[in-house]
C-alpha positions in Angstrom: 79.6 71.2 89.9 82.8 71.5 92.2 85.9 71.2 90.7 89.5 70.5 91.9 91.6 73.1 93.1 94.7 73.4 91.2 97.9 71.8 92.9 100.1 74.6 94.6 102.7 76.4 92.8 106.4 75.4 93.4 106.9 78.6 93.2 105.5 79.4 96.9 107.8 80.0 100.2 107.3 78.0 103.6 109.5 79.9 105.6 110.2 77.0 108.8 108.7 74.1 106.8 110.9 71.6 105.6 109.2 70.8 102.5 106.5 72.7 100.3 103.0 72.1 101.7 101.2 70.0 98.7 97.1 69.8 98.0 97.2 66.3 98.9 98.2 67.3 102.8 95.1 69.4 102.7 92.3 66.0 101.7 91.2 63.6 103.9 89.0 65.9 105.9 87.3 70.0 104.5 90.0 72.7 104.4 90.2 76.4 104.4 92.6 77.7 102.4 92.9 81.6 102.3 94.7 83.8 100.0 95.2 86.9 102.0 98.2 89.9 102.6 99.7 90.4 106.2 99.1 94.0 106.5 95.6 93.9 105.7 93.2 94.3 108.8 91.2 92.2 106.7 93.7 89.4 106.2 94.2 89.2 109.8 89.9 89.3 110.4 90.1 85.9 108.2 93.4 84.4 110.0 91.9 84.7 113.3 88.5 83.1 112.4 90.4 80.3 110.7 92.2 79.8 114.3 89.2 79.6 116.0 87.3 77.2 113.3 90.4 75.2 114.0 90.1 74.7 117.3 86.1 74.2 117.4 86.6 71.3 115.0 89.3 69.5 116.0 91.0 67.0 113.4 88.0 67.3 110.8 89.0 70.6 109.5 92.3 72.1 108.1 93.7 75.0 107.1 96.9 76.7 105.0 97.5 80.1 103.8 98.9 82.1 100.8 100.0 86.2 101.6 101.1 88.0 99.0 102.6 91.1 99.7 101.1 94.6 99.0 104.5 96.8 100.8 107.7 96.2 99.1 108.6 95.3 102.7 106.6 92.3 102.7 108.4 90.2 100.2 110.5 89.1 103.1 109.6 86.0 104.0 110.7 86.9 108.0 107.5 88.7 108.1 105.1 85.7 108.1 107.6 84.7 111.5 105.7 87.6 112.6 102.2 87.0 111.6 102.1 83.5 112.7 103.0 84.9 116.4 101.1 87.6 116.9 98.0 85.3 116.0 99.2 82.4 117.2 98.4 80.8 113.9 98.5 76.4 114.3 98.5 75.8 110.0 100.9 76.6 107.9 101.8 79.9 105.8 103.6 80.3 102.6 105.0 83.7 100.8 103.4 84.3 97.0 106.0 86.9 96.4 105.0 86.9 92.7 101.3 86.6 93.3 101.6 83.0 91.0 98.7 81.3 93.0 96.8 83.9 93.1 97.0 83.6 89.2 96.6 80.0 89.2 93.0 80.3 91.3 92.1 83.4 89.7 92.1 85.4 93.3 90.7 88.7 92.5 91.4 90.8 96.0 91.8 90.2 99.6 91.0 88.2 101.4 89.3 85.5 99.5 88.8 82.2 101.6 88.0 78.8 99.7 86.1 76.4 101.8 87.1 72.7 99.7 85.8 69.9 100.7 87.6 66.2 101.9 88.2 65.5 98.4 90.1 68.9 97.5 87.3 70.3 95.5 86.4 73.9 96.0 82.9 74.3 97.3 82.5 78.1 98.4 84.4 81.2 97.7 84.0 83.9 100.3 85.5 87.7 99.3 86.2 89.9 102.4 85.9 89.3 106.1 82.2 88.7 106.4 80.2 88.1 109.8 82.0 85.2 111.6 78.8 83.3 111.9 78.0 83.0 108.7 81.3 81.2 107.8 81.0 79.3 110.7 77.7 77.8 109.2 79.4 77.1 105.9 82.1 75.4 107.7 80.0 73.3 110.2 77.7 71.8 107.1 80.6 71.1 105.2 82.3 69.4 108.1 78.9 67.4 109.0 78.5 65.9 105.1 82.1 64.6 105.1 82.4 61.0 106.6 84.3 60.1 109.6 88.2 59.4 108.5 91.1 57.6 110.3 92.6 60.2 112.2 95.1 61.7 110.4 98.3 64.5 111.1 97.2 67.8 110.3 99.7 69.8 108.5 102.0 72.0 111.0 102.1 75.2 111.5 105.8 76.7 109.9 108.5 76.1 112.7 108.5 74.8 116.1 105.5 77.1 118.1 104.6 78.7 115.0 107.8 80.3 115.0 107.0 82.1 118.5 110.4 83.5 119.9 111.8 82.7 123.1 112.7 85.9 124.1 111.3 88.4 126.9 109.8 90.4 124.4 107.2 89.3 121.3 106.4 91.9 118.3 105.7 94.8 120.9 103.9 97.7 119.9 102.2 100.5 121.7 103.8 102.6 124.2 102.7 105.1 127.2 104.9 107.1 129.4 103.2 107.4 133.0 105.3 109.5 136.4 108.4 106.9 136.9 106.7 104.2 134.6 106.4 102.8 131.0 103.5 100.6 129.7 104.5 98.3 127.2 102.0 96.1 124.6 104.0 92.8 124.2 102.0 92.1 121.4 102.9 88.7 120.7 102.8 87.5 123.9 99.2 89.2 124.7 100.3 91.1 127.7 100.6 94.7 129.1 103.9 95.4 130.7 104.6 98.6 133.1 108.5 98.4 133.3 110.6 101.4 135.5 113.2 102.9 132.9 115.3 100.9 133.0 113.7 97.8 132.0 112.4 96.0 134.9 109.3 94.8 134.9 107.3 96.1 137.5 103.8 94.8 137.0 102.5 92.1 134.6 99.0 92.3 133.1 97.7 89.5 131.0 98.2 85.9 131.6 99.8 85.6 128.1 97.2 83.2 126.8 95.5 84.1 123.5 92.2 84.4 125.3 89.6 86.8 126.2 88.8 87.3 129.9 88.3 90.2 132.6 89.9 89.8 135.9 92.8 90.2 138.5 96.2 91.4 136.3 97.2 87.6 136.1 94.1 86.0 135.1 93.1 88.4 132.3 93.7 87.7 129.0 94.3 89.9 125.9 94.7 89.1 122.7 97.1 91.0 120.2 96.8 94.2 122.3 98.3 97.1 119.6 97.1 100.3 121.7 97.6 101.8 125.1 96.7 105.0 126.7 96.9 106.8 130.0 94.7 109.4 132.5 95.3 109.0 135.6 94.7 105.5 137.7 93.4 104.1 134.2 95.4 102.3 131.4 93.3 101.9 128.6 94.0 98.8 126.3 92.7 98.5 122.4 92.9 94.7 122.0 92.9 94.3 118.7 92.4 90.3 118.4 89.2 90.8 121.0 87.9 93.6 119.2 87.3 95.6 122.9 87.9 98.3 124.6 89.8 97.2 127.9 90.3 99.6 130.9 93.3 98.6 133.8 92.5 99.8 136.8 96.3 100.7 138.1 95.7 100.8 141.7 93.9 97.3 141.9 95.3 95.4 138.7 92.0 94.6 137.2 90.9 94.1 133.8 87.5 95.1 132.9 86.0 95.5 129.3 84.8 99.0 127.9 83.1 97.5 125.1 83.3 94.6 123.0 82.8 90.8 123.7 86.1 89.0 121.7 84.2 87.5 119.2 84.0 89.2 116.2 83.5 93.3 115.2 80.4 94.5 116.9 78.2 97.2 116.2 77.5 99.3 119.2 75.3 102.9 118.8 76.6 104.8 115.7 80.4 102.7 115.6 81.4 99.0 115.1 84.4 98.1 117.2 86.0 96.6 114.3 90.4 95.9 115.7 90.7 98.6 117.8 94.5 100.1 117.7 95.5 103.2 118.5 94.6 105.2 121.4 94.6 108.4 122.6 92.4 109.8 125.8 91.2 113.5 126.7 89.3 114.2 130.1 86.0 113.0 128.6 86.9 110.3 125.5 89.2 108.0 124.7 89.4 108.4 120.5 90.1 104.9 119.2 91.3 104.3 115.9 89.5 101.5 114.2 91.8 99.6 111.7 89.2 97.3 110.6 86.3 99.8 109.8 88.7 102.3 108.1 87.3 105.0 111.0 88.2 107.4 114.0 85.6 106.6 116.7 84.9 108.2 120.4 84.3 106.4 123.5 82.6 109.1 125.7 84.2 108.0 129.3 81.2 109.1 131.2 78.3 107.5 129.1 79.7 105.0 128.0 78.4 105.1 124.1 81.2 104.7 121.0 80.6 107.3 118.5 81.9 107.6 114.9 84.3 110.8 114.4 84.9 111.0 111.2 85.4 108.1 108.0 83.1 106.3 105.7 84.1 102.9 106.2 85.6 103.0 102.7 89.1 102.3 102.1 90.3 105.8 100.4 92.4 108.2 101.2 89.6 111.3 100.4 90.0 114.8 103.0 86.5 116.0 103.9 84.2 116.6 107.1 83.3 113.3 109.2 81.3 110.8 107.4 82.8 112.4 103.7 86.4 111.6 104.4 87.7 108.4 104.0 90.6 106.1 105.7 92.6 103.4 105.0 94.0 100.9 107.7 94.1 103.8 110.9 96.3 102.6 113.2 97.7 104.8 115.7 96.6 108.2 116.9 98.4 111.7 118.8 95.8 114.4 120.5 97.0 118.2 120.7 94.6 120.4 122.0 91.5 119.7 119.4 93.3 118.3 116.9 93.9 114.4 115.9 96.5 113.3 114.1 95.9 110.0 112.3 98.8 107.6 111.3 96.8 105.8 108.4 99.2 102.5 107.8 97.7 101.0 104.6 97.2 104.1 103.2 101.1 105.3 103.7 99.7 108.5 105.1 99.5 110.7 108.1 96.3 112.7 108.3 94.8 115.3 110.8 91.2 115.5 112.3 90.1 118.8 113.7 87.9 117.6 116.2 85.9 121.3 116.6 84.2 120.3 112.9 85.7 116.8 112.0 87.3 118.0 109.4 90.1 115.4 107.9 93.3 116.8 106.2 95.5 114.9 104.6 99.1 115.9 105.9 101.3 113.5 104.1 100.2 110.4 101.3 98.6 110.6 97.9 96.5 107.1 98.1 96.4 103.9 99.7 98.7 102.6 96.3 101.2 105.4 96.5 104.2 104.5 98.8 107.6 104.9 99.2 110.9 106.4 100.7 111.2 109.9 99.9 111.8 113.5 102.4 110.9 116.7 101.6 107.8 118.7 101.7 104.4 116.7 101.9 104.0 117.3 98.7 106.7 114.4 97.7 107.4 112.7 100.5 106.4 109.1 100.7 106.4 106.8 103.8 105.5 103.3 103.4 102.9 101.7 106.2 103.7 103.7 108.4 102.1 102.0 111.5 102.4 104.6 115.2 103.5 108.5 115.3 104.2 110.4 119.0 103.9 114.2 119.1 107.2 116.1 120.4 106.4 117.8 123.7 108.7 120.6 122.7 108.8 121.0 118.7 106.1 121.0 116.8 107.4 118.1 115.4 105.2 114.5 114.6 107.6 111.4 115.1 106.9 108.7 112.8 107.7 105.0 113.1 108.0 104.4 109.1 107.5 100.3 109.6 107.8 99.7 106.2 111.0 101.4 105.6 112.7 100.3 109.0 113.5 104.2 109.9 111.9 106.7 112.2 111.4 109.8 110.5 109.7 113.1 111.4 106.9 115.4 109.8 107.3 119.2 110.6 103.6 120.5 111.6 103.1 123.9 109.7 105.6 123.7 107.2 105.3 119.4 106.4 108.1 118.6 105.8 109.4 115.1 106.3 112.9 114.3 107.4 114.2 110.5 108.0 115.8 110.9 111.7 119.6 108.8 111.6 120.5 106.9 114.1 123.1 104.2 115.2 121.3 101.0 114.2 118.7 99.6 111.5 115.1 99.6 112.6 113.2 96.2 111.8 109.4 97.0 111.2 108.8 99.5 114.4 105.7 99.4 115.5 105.6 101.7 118.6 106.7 105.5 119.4 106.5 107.5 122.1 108.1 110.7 124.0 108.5 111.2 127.8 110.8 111.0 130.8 113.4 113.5 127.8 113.4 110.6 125.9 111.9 108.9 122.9 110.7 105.4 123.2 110.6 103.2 120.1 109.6 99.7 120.1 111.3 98.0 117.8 109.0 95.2 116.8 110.6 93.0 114.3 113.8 92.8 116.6 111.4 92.4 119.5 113.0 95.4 121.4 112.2 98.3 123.0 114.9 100.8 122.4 115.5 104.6 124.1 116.2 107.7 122.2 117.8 110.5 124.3 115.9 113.8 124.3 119.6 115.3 125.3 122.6 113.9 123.6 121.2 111.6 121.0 122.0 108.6 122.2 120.8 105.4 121.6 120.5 102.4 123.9 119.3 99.1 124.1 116.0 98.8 127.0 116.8 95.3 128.7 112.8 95.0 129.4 112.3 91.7 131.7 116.1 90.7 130.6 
């Protein structure tokens, strides 16, 4: 038999909201109500099918979510301003800092999704981000045995827009240095940018709707696009929300797919294309790292097949050749010669693949559970979700955007040793590195910046992209 859901805890935060979100705004018509945490792949699996749910059903289904946080940086409530953009998120979201509600429901690991129906009582509990279908079947019955209601107001998403600033940039991420040009991913506004160096934008590509779609550079559509990389006349895109491969063609502006269809993860030869972020090309593959699967894949340029490198699928931190080793979030990738250096976010580490064998080493990180803020040799050091790295073109040096601790920090290849890197002004959860043109390039994504580090004299300045 189902029974009630407990009422929410007082103890929750609705950043935006004027007053708590209560169990009696979610009756009246089935809601989905997920318990989740915002720098799980997963999480953000289960987010984006709620969105879509949402927008199939209309007024007869609703939706709220509870993210606790795993990162010591995620107890700040600012950081659900920055999920709800990047996904564009139309119900509300509330902070368990404690994890009380989780408690309260019993919640066991995330994400769990409860499907309750008009009445409030819980009718399916789903652990995980299972095939899309199959909760869209859950939902659509549930939605077809609930009678037809007055129409009623939904409950909001947290702030005007779902908190979606009004600024020229959104939450970017990845960067590429090209000859006299920068490509920008402005995340949260699901665009690709190529600026000059100064800032001005030379090109937009992407609409900016949340969409999927190939095209001309102003009717293509992206969605969350967290990876970029360069050879030649081709800007390759991982668009993370569309779970594809994209591929710019730079002398015409098109937008073609690689691989992938925006739907859901997709299994395709020996890989599933599971949110795509970081990207690095050789001559012949473009090595993709696959946040969602917890693998390094390769997209052979010429055949057009996606291979698995080297991961289980399991969410570990575990050193071995290919399918023995083990990953945990992957989210951005550097290419030296045959090696592959990994920046594994969930799992706090940085790893190496040698691509010869597929061998994984574990450079820096003990386990996905094992975080912090400490330099010294690899041995102690601790980063915490770290989410992009850039290789220096003239140290052997690995520059490291340490989102969780707000700094930029640096891993010494050979010796590892990790050094935090000082500069002028507080980071806020970057997201993007990368060196060229004798600079560093650091998007600065919770301050929705892009800022410039001088190879030279050290200087740091403020990149006016689009201002």
């Amino acid at each position: 038999m189902a029974t009630s859901a407990p009422e929410l805890t007082d103890r929750l935060t609705w950043p935006g909201r004027p007053e708590a979100l209560r169990m009696a705004d979610l009756r009246g018509a089935p809601a989905l109500l997920l318990f989740g945490c915002a720098s799980s792949a997963w999480t953000r699996q289960r987010l984006d099918d709620m969105s879509r749910l949402l927008r199939r059903h209309g007024d007869k289904l609703q939706a709220a979510a509870l993210i606790a946080p795993r990162f010591d940086a995620e107890r700040d409530p600012r950081n659900l301003q920055q999920l709800q953009a990047e996904h564009a998120l139309p119900f509300p979201l509330a902070l368990d800092a404690d994890w009380v509600a989780w408690q309260q429901f019993g919640i066991e690991s995330w994400p769990t999704l409860l499907l309750l129906d008009a009445q409030g009582r819980e009718r399916k509990r789903i652990v995980g981000a299972g095939p899309m279908a199959e909760l869209a079947e859950l939902v659509q019955a549930l939605v077809a045995e609930t009678p037809e209601v007055p129409a009623r107001k939904k409950p909001a998403a947290n702030g005007k827009r779902g908190l979606m600033p009004e600024l020229p940039l959104s939450y970017p991420t990845a960067l590429v240095v090209g000859t006299g040009k920068l490509y920008l991913a402005d995340t949260g506004h699901h665009r690709i940018l190529e600026c000059d160096f100064n800032g001005r934008i030379v090109r937009q590509f992407g609409s900016g709707a949340y969409d999927y779609m190939d095209g001309g550079a102003g009717d293509a559509a992206f969605r969350r696009p967290q990876g970029l990389a360069l050879q030649r006349e081709a800007l390759f895109v991982a668009d993370t929300g569309n779970h594809a491969l994209r591929r710019i063609d730079l002398l015409s502006g098109d937008v073609t797919t690689l691989c992938g269809n925006g739907e859901g993860p997709t299994q395709i030869g020996t890989a599933t294309i599971d949110q795509p972020c970081g990207l690095q090309a050789s001559a012949s593959h473009l090595y993709v790292a696959m946040a969602g699967d917890n693998r390094i894949c390769a997209y052979d340029l010429s055949r057009g097949a996606l291979e698995t490198v080297a991961g289980s699928g399991f969410f570990a931190i575990n050193d071995g050749n290919g399918m023995f080793a083990a990953f945990a979030q992957p989210t951005g990738l550097a290419l030296r010669q045959d090696v592959l250096y990994v920046c594994d976010a969930a799992g706090s580490a940085i790893r190496a693949v040698y691509l010869r064998d597929q061998r994984v080493q574990t450079l820096v990180g003990q386990g996905p559970y094992d975080f912090g803020n400490i330099d010294g040799p690899r041995s102690i050091a601790r980063l915490q979700w770290p989410r992009a790295i850039a290789l220096d073109p003239h140290d052997p040096l690995l520059w490291i955007a340490d989102a969780g601790n707000d700094r930029l920090c640096t891993l010494r290849l050979g010796g590892g040793v990790v050094s935090g890197f000082s500069l002028p002004q507080r980071l806020h959860s970057p997201g993007g590195v990368a060196c060229g043109n004798d600079a560093l390039w650091i998007a600065d994504t919770g301050a929705h910046a892009l800022l410039r580090l001088d190879g030279r004299d050290g200087t740091l300045r403020h990149v006016p992209v689009g201002e």
